[in-house]
TORKOL-4160 file (C-alpha; in steps of 0.2 Angstrom, whole numbers, padded with zeros to 4 digits, m for minus):
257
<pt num="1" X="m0077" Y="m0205" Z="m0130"/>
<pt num="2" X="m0073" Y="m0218" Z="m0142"/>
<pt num="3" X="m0058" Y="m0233" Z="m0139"/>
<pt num="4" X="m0047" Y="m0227" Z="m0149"/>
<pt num="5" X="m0048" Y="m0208" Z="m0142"/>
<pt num="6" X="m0047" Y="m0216" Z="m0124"/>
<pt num="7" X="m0031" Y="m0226" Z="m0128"/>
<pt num="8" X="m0024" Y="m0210" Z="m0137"/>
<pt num="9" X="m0028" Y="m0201" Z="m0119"/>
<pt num="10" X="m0019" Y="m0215" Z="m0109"/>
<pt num="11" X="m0004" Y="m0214" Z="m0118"/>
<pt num="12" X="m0004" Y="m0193" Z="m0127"/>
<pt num="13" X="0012" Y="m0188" Z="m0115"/>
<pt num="14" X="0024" Y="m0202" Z="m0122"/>
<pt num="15" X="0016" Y="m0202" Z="m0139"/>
<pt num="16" X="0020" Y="m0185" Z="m0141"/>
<pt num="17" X="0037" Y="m0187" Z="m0132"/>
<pt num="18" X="0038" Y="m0201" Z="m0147"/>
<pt num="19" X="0032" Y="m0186" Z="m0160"/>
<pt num="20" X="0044" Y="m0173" Z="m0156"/>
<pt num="21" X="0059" Y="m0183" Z="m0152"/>
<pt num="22" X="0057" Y="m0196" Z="m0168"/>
<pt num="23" X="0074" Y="m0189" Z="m0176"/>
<pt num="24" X="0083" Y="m0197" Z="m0161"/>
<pt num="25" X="0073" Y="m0214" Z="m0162"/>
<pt num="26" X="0075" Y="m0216" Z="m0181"/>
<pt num="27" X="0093" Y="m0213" Z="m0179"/>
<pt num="28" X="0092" Y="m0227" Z="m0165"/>
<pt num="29" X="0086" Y="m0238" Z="m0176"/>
<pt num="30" X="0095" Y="m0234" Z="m0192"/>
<pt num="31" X="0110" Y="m0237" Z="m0181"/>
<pt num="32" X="0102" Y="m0255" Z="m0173"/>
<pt num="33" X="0099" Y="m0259" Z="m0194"/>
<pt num="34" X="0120" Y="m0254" Z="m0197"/>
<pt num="35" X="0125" Y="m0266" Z="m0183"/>
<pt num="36" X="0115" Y="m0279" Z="m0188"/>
<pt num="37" X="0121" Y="m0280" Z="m0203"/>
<pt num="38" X="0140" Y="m0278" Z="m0199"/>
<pt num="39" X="0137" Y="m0290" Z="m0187"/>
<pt num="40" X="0130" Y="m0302" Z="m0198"/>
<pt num="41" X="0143" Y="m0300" Z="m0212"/>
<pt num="42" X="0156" Y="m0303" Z="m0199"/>
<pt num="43" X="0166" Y="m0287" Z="m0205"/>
<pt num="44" X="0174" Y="m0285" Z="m0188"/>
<pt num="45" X="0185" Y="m0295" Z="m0176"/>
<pt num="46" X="0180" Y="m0302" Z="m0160"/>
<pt num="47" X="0182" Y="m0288" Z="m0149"/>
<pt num="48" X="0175" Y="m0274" Z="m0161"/>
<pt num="49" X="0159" Y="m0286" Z="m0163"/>
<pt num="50" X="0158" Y="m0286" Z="m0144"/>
<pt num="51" X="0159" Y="m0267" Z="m0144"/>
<pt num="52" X="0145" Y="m0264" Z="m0157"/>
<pt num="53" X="0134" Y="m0277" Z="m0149"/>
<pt num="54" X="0137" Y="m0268" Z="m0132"/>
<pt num="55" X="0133" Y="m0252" Z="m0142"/>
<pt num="56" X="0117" Y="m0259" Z="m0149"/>
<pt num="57" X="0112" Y="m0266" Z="m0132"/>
<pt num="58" X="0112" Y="m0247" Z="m0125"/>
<pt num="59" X="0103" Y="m0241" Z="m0141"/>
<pt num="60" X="0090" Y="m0253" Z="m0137"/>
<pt num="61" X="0089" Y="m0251" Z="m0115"/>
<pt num="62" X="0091" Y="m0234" Z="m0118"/>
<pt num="63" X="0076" Y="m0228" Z="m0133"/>
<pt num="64" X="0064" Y="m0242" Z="m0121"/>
<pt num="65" X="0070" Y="m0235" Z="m0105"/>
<pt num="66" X="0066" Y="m0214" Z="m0111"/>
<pt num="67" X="0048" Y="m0221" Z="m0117"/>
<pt num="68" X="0044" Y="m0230" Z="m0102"/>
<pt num="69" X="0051" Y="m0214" Z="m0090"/>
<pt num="70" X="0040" Y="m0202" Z="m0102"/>
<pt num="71" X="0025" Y="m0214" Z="m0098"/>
<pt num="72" X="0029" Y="m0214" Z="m0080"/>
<pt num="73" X="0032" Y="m0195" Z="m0079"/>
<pt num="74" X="0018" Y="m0188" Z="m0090"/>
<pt num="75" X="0004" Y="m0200" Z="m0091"/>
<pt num="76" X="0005" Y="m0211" Z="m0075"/>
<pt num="77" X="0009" Y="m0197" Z="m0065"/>
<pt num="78" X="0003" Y="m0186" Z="m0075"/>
<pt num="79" X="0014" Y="m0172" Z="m0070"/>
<pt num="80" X="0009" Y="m0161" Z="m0083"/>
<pt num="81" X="m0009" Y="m0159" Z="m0079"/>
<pt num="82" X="m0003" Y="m0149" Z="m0066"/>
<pt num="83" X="m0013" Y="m0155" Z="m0052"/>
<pt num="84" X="0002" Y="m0155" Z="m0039"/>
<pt num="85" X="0005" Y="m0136" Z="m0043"/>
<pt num="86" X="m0005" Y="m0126" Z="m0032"/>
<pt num="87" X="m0002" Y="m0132" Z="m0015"/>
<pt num="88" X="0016" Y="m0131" Z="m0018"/>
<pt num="89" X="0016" Y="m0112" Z="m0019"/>
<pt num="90" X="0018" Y="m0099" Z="m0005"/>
<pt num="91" X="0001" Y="m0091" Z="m0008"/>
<pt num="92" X="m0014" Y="m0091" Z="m0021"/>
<pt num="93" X="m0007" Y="m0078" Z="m0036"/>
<pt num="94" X="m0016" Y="m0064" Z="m0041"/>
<pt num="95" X="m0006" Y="m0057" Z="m0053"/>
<pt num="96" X="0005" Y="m0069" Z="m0062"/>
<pt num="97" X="0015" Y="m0072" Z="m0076"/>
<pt num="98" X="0019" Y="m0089" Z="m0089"/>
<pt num="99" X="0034" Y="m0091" Z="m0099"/>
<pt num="100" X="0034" Y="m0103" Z="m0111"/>
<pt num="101" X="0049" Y="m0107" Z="m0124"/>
<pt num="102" X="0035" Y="m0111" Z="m0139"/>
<pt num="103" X="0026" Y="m0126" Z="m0132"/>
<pt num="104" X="0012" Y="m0120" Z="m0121"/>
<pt num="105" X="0006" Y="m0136" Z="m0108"/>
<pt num="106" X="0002" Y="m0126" Z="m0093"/>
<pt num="107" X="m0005" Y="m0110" Z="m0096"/>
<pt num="108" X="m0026" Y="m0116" Z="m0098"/>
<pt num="109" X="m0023" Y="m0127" Z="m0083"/>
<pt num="110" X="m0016" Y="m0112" Z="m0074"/>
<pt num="111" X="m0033" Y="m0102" Z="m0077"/>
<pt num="112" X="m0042" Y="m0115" Z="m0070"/>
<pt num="113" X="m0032" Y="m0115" Z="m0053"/>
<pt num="114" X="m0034" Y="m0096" Z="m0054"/>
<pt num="115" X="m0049" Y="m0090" Z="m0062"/>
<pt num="116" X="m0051" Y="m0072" Z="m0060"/>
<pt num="117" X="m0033" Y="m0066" Z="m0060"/>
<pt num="118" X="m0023" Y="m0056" Z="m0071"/>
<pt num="119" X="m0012" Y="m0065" Z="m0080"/>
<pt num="120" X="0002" Y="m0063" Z="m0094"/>
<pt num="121" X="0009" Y="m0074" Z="m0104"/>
<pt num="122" X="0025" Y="m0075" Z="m0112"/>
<pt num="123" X="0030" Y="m0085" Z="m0126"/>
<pt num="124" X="0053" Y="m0082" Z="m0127"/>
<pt num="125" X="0056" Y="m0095" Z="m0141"/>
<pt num="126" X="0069" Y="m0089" Z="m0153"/>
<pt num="127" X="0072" Y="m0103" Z="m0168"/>
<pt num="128" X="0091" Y="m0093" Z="m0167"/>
<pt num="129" X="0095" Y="m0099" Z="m0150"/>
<pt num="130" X="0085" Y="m0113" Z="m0148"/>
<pt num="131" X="0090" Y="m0125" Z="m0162"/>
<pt num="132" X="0083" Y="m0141" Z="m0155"/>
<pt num="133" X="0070" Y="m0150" Z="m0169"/>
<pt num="134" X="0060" Y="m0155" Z="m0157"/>
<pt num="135" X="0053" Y="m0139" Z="m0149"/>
<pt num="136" X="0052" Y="m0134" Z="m0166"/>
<pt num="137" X="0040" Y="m0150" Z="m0170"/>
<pt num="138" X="0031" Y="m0149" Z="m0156"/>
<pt num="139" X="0028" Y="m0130" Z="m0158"/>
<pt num="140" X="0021" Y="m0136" Z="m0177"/>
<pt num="141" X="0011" Y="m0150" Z="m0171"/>
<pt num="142" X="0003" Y="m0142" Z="m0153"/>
<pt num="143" X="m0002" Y="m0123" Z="m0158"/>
<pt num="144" X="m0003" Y="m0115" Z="m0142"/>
<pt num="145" X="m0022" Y="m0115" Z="m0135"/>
<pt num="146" X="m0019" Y="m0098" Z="m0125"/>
<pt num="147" X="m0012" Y="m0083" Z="m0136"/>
<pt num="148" X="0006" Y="m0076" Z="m0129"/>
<pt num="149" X="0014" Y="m0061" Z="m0131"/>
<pt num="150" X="0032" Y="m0063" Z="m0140"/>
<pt num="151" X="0046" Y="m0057" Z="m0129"/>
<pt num="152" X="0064" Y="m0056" Z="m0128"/>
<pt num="153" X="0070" Y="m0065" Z="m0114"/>
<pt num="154" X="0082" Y="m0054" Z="m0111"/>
<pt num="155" X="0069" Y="m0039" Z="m0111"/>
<pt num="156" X="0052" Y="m0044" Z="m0102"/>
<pt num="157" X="0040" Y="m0033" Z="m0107"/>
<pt num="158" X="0035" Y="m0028" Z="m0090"/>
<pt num="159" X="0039" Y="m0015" Z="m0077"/>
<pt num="160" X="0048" Y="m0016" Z="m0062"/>
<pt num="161" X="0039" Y="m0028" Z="m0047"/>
<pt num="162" X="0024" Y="m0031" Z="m0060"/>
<pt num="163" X="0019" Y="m0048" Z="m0054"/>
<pt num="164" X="0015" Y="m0059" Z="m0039"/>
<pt num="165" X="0019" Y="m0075" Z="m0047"/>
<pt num="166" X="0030" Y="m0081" Z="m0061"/>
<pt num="167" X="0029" Y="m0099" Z="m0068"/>
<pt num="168" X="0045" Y="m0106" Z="m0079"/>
<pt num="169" X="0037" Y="m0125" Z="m0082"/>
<pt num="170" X="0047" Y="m0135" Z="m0092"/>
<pt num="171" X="0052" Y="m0119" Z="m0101"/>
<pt num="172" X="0070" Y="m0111" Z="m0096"/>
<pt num="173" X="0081" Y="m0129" Z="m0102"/>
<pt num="174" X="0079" Y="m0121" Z="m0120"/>
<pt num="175" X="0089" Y="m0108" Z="m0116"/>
<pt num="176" X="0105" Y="m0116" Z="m0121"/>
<pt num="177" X="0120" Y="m0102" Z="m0118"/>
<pt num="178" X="0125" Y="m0099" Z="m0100"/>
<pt num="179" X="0126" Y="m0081" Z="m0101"/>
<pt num="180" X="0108" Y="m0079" Z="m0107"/>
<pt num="181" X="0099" Y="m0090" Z="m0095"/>
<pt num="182" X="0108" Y="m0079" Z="m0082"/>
<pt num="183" X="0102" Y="m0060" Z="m0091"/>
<pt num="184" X="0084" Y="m0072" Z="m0094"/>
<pt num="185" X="0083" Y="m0075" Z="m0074"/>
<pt num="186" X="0089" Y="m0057" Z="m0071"/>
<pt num="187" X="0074" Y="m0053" Z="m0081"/>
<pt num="188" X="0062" Y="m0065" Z="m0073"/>
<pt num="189" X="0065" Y="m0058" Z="m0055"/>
<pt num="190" X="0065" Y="m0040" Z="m0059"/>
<pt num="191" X="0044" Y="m0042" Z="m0064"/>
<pt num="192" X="0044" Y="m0052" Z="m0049"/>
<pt num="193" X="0037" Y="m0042" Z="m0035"/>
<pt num="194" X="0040" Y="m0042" Z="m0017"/>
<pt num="195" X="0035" Y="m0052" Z="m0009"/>
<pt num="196" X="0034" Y="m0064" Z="m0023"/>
<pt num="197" X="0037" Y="m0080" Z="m0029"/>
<pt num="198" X="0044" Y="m0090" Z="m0045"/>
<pt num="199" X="0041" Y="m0109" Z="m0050"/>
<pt num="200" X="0056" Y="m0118" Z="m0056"/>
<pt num="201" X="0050" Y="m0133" Z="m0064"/>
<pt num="202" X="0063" Y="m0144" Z="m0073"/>
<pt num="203" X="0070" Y="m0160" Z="m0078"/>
<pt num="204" X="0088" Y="m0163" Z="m0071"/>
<pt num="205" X="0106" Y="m0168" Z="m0079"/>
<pt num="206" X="0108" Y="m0179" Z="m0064"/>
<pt num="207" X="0112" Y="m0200" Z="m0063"/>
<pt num="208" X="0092" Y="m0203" Z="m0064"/>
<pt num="209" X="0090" Y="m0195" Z="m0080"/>
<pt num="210" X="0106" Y="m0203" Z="m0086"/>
<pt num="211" X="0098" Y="m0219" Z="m0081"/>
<pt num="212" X="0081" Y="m0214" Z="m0090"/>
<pt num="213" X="0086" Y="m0204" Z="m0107"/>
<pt num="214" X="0104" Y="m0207" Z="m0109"/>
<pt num="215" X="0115" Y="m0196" Z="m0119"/>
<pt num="216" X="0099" Y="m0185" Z="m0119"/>
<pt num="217" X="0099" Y="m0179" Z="m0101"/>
<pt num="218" X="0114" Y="m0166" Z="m0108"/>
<pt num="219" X="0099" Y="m0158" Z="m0115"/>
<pt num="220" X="0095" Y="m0154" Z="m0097"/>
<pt num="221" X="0103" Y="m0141" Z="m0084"/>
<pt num="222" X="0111" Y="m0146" Z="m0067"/>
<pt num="223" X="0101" Y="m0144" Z="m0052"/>
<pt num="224" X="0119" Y="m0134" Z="m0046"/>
<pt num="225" X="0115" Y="m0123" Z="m0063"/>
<pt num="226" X="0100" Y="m0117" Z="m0058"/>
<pt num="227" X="0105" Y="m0113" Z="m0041"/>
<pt num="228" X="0119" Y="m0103" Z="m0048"/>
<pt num="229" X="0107" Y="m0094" Z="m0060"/>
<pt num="230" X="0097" Y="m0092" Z="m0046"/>
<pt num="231" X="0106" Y="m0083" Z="m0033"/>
<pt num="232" X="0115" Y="m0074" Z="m0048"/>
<pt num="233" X="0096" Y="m0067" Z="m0051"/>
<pt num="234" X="0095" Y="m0063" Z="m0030"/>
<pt num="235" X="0083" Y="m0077" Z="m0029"/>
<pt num="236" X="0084" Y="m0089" Z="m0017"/>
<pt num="237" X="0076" Y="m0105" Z="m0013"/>
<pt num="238" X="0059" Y="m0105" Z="m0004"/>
<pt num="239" X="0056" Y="m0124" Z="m0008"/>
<pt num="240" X="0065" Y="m0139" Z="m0015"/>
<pt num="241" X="0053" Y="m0152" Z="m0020"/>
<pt num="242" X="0052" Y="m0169" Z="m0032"/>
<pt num="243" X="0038" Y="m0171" Z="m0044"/>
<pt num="244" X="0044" Y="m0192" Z="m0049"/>
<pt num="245" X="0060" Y="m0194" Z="m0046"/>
<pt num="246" X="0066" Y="m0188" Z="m0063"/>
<pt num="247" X="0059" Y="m0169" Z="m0062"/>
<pt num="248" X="0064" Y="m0157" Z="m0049"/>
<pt num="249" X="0053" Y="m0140" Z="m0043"/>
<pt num="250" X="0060" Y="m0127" Z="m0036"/>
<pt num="251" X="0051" Y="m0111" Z="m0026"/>
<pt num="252" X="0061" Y="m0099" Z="m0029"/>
<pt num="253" X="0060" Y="m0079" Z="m0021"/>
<pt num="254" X="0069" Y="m0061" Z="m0021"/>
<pt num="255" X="0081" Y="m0062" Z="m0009"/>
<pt num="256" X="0076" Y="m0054" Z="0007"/>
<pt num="257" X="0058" Y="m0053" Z="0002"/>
C-alpha cells in the first residue's frame, strides 16, 4: 500500500462526505467570498456588518464542524465498516434482506458477518422522490460492488414473512414524504418473518446533529418519527442503541413476535 493510498484510507469516509456534499461547501464559500467583499467595501451599516459577520462565523464553525463529525463518525469510529453490527442483533440471520436507497456501503460487509446465508438485496432509490444531488453523486461516483434488485418501496418484491432479518442502514432518510416512509415500513415488516428482526440505523435531527451539520440535520428524521413509523408498521422497539453520539440504531420487531 503506498502513502498516498494509506492517507486516502485514513481519511475515505469524510473525503467522500466532501465529494458528494461539495454543492453545499462551494456555496459556503461563494457565500464567505460575498461577505467578504461587502464587508470590505463597507456597503452596509454597523449592525448589518455585525449580522453578516456573525453569518460568516456560522458558515465557517459550521462546514469545519460537519467535516470533523464526518471524520469522527466514519473514519475514527469507523461506523461504517460495520464491525459493531452483529452483536447488536437478536440472533445470527439466516435469511436476510438489505435495502439500500442507491449507495450501497454495507451489503459485502454483511456477507462477511454471514457467509452462507440467503440474502436479498434491494436497491429503492427513485431520482423522482429522492431529489437530493448528493445521493445522486455518490451513486455516480461509488457503483455498488454487490448487484441489487430494483424495487418499489412501496412494493417489496417478496412474499409475506419471507426473511428473518431486514437491514435499513443509512438508507430510509431518503425517503423524503411522510406518507411513503410510512407505506415503505409497512412494506419492510410485512417480509419481516416472525419472529424476526429489523435494524434501524440512522442519523438524528436532534441538538447533536444541529451542533454538527447545521441547517443540514433537517436532511434527517426525528428519533420521535421513526418511532411513529414504527409502530404505524406494528414494529416495536427490541433495542435502542448509540453508535457516536450523532447516529442512532434501533432493533426493531413485529409486534407480539
Amino acid at each position: 500500500m503506498t502513502a498516498t493510498t494509506a492517507a486516502r484510507d485514513r481519511y475515505a469516509g469524510v473525503l467522500s462526505i466532501l465529494e458528494y456534499n461539495r454543492h453545499y461547501y462551494t456555496a459556503s464559500l461563494c457565500a464567505l467570498l460575498g461577505i467578504g467583499a461587502i464587508l470590505w467595501l463597507r456597503l452596509l451599516p454597523r449592525a448589518g456588518a455585525a449580522l453578516l459577520i456573525a453569518a460568516a462565523a456560522l458558515t465557517v464553525f459550521w462546514s469545519l464542524s460537519s467535516l470533523v463529525a464526518s471524520w469522527y463518525i466514519y473514519d475514527h469510529a469507523q461506523v461504517t465498516r460495520w464491525n459493531w453490527l452483529p452483536r447488536t442483533l437478536s440472533f445470527p440471520p439466516r435469511q436476510w434482506l438489505n435495502i439500500h436507497a442507491g449507495l450501497d456501503e454495507s451489503t459485502s460487509a454483511l456477507i462477511r458477518f454471514f457467509p452462507n446465508t440467503a440474502h436479498e438485496v434491494f436497491d429503492i432509490y427513485d431520482a423522482r422522490e429522492m431529489t437530493e444531488p448528493s445521493i445522486a453523486r455518490a451513486r455516480q461516483s461509488h457503483p455498488a460492488a454487490q448487484p441489487a434488485i430494483e424495487a418499489r418501496l412501496d412494493a417489496l418484491p417478496l412474499p409475506d414473512g419471507d426473511r428473518d432479518t431486514v437491514f435499513l442502514l443509512f438508507a430510509a432518510h431518503e425517503i423524503r414524504s411522510p406518507a411513503r416512509r410510512r407505506q415503505f415500513f409497512a412494506e419492510a415488516a410485512r417480509v419481516l418473518a416472525s419472529p424476526g428482526q429489523l435494524l434501524l440505523v440512522e442519523h438524528l435531527r436532534d441538538w447533536k446533529n444541529f451542533v454538527a451539520f447545521g441547517p443540514g440535520f433537517l436532511h434527517f428524521h426525528s428519533r420521535r418519527e421513526w418511532l411513529r413509523v414504527a409502530h404505524a408498521a406494528g414494529l416495536v422497539v427490541v433495542r435502542e442503541d448509540r453508535v457516536t453520539p450523532f447516529v442512532r440504531v434501533f432493533l426493531l420487531a413485529r409486534g407480539g413476535a
